[in-house]
N, C-alpha and C positions, 0 to 999 in steps of 0.2 A: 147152774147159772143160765138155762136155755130159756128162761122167764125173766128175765133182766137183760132186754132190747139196750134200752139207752145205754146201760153200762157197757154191753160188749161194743155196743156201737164208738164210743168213746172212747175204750181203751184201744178199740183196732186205730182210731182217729191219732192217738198219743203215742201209739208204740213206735210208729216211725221216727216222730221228732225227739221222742228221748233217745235214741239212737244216734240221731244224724248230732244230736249235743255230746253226749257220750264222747262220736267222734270227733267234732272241734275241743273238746276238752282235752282229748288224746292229742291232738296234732298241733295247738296251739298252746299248750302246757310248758315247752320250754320258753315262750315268751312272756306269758301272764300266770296267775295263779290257774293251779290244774295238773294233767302229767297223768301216769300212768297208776295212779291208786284212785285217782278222783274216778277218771274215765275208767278204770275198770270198776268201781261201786255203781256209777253211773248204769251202765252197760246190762248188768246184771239187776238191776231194779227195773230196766225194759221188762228183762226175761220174768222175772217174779210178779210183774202185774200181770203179763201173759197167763201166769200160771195160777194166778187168782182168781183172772177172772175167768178162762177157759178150763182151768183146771192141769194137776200136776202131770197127769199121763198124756193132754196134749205134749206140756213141756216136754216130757219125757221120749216122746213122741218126736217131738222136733232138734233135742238135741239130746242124745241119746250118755247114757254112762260113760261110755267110751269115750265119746267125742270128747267131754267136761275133763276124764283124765286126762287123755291127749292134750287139751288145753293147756292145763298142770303144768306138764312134760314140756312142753313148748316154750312158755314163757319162762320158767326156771332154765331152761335151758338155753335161749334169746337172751336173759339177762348174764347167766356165767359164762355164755360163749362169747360175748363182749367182753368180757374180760379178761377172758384166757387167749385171745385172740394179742390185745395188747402185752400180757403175760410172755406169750411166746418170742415176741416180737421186743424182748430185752426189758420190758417198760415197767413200771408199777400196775398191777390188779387195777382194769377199771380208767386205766389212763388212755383219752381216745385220740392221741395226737399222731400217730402211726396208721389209722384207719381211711385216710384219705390222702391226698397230693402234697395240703397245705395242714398244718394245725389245728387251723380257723375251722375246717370242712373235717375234719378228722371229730371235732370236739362234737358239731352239730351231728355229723352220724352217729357217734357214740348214745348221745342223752337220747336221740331221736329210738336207737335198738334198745337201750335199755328200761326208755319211759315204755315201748310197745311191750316189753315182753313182762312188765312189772302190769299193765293192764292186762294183755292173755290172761296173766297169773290168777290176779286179783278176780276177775268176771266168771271164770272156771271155778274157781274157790267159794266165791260166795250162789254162783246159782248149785254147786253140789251140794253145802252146808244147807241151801235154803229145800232141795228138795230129799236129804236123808232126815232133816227133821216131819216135813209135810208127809213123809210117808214111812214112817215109823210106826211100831205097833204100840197100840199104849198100853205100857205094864199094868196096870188095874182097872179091872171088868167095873162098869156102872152097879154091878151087884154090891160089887164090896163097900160102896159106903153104905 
């Protein structure tokens, strides 16, 4: 893609703002349509034009195997720890009226941990699916047809 100026040019121009929507998507999600599966598809369609249009071993480069596991690990683990948090704490799985002073503030940190760790999830998920396919070996040689 080192012959294709206006593309990279444009995509470096875009990766920001689909980023900085990603994040309003994530953080205004319990108000309007959005939350943490939008902004986490979101999130990761940054990273996948990155990788299209600079290629996968930049991506790979920038956010490395590890990291995308850890991702994984983090938001399953943000979303059940919100839960077992309330769990401990006598209540029903997931009920977040014990997590702060009042109710009201208890229910907004609850959706607020578990819409973030359902986007971690989500953005780790699909930029690893998008980069074990892009760099997979293809079973059948151009010879064989």
């Amino acid at each position: 893609m080192h012959h294709h100026l206006v593309l990279r040019v444009v995509a470096k121009f875009l990766l920001p703002f689909i980023l900085l929507y990603a994040l309003y998507v994530q953080w205004h999600g319990d108000y309007g349509p959005g939350g943490g599966f939008q902004a986490g598809v979101i999130f990761a369609v940054g990273f996948i034009l990155y990788a299209l249009v600079f290629g996968v071993d930049a991506l790979t480069r920038l956010l490395p195997r590890r990291f995308l596991l850890g991702g994984l690990a983090v938001g399953l683990l943000l979303y059940a720890g919100t839960g077992l948090v309330s769990l401990f704490q006598g209540l029903d799985y997931l009920d977040y009226n014990q997590l702060a002073a009042d109710s009201i503030h208890g229910q907004e940190w609850g959706i607020l941990l578990v819409e973030l760790g359902v986007g971690i999830a989500v953005a780790s998920a699909m930029i690893t699916i998008f980069v074990a396919f892009a760099t997979r070996e293809p079973d059948i040689d151009d010879e064989d047809w």
